[in-house]
C-alpha positions as CSV (number, residue, x, y, z in Angstrom):
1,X,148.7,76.0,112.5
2,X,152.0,74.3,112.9
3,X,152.6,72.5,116.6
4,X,156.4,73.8,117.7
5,X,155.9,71.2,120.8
6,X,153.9,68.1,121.8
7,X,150.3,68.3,123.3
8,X,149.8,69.4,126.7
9,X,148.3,67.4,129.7
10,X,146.7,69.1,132.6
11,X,146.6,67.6,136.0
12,X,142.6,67.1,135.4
13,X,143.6,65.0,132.2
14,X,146.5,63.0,133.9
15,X,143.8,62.6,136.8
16,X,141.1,60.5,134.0
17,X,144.2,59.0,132.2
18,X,144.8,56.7,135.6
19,X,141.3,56.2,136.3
20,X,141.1,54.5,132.8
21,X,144.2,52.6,133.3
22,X,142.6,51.5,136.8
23,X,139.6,49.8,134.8
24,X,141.7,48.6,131.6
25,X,140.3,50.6,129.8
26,X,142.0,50.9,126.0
27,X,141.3,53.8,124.2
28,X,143.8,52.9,121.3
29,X,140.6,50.0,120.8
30,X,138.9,53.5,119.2
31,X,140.0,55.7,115.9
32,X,140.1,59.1,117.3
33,X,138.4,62.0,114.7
34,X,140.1,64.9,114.2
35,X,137.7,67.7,115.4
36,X,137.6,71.5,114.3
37,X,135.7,74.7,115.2
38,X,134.4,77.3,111.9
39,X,133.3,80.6,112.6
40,X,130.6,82.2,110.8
41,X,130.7,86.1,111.5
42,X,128.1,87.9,109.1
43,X,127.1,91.3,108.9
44,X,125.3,94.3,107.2
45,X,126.8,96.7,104.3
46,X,125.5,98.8,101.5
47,X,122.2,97.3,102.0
48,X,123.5,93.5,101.4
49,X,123.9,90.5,104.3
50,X,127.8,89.8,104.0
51,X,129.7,86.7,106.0
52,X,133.8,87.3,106.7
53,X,135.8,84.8,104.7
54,X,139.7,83.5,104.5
55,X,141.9,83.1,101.4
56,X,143.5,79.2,102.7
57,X,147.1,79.5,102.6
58,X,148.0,76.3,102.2
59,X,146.4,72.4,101.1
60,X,144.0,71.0,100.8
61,X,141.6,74.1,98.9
62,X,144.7,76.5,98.8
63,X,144.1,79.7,97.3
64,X,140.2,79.0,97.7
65,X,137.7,81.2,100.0
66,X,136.7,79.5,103.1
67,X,135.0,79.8,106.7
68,X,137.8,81.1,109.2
69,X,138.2,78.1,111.4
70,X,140.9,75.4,111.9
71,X,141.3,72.2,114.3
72,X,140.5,72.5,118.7
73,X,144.1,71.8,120.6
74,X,143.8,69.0,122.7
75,X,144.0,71.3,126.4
76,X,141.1,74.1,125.2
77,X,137.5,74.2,125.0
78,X,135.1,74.2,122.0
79,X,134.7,78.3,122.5
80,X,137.8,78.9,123.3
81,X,139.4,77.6,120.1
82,X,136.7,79.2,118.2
83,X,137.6,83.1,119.9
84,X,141.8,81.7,119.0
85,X,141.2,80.8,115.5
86,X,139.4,83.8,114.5
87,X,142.0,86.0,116.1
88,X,144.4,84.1,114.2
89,X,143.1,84.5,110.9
90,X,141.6,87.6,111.1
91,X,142.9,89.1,114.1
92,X,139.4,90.3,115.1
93,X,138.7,89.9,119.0
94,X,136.2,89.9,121.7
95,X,133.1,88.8,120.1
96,X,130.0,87.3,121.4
97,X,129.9,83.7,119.6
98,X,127.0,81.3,119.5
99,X,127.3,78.0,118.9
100,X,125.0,76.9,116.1
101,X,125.6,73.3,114.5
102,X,128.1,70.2,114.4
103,X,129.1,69.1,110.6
104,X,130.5,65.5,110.7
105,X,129.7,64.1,106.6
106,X,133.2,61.5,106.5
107,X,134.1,62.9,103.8
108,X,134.4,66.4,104.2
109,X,137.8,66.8,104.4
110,X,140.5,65.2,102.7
111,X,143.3,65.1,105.1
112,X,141.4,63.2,107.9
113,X,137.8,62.1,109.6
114,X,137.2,65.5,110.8
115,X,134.2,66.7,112.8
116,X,133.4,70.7,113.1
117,X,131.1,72.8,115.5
118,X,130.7,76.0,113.8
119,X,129.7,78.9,116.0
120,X,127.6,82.2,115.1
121,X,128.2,85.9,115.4
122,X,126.1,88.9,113.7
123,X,128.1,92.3,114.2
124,X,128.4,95.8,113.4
125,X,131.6,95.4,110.9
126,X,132.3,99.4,111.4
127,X,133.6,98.3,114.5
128,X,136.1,95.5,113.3
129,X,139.5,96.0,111.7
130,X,140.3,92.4,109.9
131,X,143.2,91.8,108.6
132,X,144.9,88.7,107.3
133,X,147.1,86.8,109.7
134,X,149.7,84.5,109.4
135,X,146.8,81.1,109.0
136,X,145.5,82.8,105.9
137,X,146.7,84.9,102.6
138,X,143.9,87.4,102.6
139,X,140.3,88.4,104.7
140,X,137.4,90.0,103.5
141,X,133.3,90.4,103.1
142,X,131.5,88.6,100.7
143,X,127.9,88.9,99.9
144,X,126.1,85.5,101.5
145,X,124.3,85.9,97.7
146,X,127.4,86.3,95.5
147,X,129.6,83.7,97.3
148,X,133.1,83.0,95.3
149,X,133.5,78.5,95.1
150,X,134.2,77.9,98.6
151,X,136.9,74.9,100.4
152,X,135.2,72.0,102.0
153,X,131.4,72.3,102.5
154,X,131.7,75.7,103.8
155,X,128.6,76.3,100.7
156,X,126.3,74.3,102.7
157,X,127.4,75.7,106.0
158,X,126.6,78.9,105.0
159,X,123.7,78.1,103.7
160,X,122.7,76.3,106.5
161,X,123.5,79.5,108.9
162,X,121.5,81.6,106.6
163,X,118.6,79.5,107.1
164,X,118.4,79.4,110.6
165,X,119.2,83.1,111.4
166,X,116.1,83.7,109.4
167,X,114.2,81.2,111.8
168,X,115.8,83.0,115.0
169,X,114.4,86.1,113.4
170,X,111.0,84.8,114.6
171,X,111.7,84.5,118.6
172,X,114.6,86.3,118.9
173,X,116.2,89.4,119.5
174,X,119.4,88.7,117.4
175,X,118.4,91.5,114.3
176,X,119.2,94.2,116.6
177,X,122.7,93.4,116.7
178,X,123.0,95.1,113.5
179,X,121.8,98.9,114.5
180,X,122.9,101.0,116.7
181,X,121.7,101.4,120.1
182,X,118.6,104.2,119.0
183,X,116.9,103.2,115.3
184,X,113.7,104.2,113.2
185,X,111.1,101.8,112.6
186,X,112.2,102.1,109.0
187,X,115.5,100.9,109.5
188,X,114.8,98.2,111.8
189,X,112.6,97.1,108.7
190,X,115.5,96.9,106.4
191,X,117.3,94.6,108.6
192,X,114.6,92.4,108.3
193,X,114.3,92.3,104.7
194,X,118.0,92.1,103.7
195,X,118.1,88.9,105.7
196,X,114.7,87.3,104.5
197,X,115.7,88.9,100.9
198,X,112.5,89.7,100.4
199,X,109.9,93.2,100.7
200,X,107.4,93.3,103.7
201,X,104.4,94.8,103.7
202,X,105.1,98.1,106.5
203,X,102.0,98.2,108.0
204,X,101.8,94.7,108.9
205,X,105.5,94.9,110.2
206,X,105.2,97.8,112.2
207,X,102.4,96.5,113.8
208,X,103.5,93.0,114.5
209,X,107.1,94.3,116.2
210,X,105.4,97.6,118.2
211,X,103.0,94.6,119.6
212,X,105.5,92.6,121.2
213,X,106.5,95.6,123.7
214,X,110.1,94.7,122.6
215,X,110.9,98.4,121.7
216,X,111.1,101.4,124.0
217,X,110.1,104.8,122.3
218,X,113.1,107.1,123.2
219,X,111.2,110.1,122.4
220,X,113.8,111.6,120.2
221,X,113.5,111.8,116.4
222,X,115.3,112.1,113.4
223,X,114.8,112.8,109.7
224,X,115.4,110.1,107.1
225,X,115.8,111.4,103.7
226,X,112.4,113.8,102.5
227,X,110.5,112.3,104.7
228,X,109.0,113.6,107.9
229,X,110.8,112.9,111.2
230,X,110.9,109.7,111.9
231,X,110.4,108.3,115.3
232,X,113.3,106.5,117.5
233,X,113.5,103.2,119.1
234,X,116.0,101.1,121.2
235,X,115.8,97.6,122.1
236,X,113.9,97.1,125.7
237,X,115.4,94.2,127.0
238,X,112.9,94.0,130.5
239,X,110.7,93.3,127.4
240,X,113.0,90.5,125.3
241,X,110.7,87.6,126.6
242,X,107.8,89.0,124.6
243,X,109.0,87.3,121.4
């Protein structure tokens, strides 16, 4: 995004800036990296694990797919540039973000040395309205299985991501971000399997999850397709230290 004025210096910066001059301290002696944030927002549809992806507007990778993202401004935290630059580009808001890995290969951008920390989010998408903003010529989902050539090493960053949410899988709670706040064994199941992309056995799985206490029976049912009503669940959270 294009700078209209110079960088901004809070009293907390100005405050270090004399201490260093204090104890001659140089930092000129130092190249300074350039240092970005990407943010990898994925999501279920139609049965498929989708991530939200950018159309780049302009060099280097114009016209190319990539992680929304851009650089950190020099008076704003890692989290906070993150929560901009996805506004920015997609004009989605008020997300919960998790920051998930730095990427610093020197050659993974051609303008400059540039270092990334790409943050995390899995979300409902029915409750997100992206659209392109002015940082980018077009916004959508993509399948993380059918990914169009992507700018930088966004690839392995995705790849990357999609290994590691199936790890969290394991001890976390993050899988029930995807359903709604009352769900059927069955469907909790799904989630499981579109993001390992593989079948699991249901006996095994049912037993395994209903063991850990994590779910609360809400004693309501519902009927999913011919089959007999199925029970629901919601996510017990006096119970999340179980996994």
């Amino acid at each position: 995004m294009e700078q209209t004025e110079g960088p901004k210096v809070v009293q907390g910066e100005i405050h270090l800036m004399d201490e260093a001059r204090a104890h001659h301290y140089d930092p000129s002696k130092y190249e300074r990296p350039s240092v970005t944030v990407d943010v990898v927002m994925m999501t279920l549809h139609q049965r498929d694990l989708q991530v939200l992806l950018v159309k780049r507007r302009s060099w280097p990778f114009e016209g190319m797919w990539a992680i929304p993202g851009g650089f950190v401004e020099i008076d704003e935290s890692l989290e906070e540039a993150a929560k901009r630059e996805l506004q920015e580009e997609t004009s989605v808001q008020d997300v919960y973000l998790e920051q998930l890995y730095t990427f610093g290969d020197p050659g993974r951008d051609p303008r400059t040395r540039v270092i990334t920390v790409v943050y995390f989010a899995l979300l409902d998408a029915q409750q997100l309205r992206i659209k392109a903003a002015d940082d980018a010529a077009d916004v959508g989902w993509f399948s993380v299985y059918e990914l169009p050539p992507l700018a930088f090493d966004h690839e392995g960053i995705l790849e990357y991501t999609l290994s590691r949410l199936r790890g969290k899988l394991s001890y976390t709670t993050i899988a029930f971000n995807l359903l709604p706040e009352q769900f059927t064994l069955r469907e909790l199941q799904r989630v499981y399997e579109i993001i390992l992309h593989k079948r699991l056995d249901k006996r095994n799985f049912r037993k395994k999850v209903l063991a850990t206490g994590i779910l609360e029976d809400t004693g309501a049912k519902k009927m999913e397709g011919t089959h007999r009503p199925a029970r629901l669940y919601r996510f017990n959270p006096a119970a999340e230290d179980a996994l």
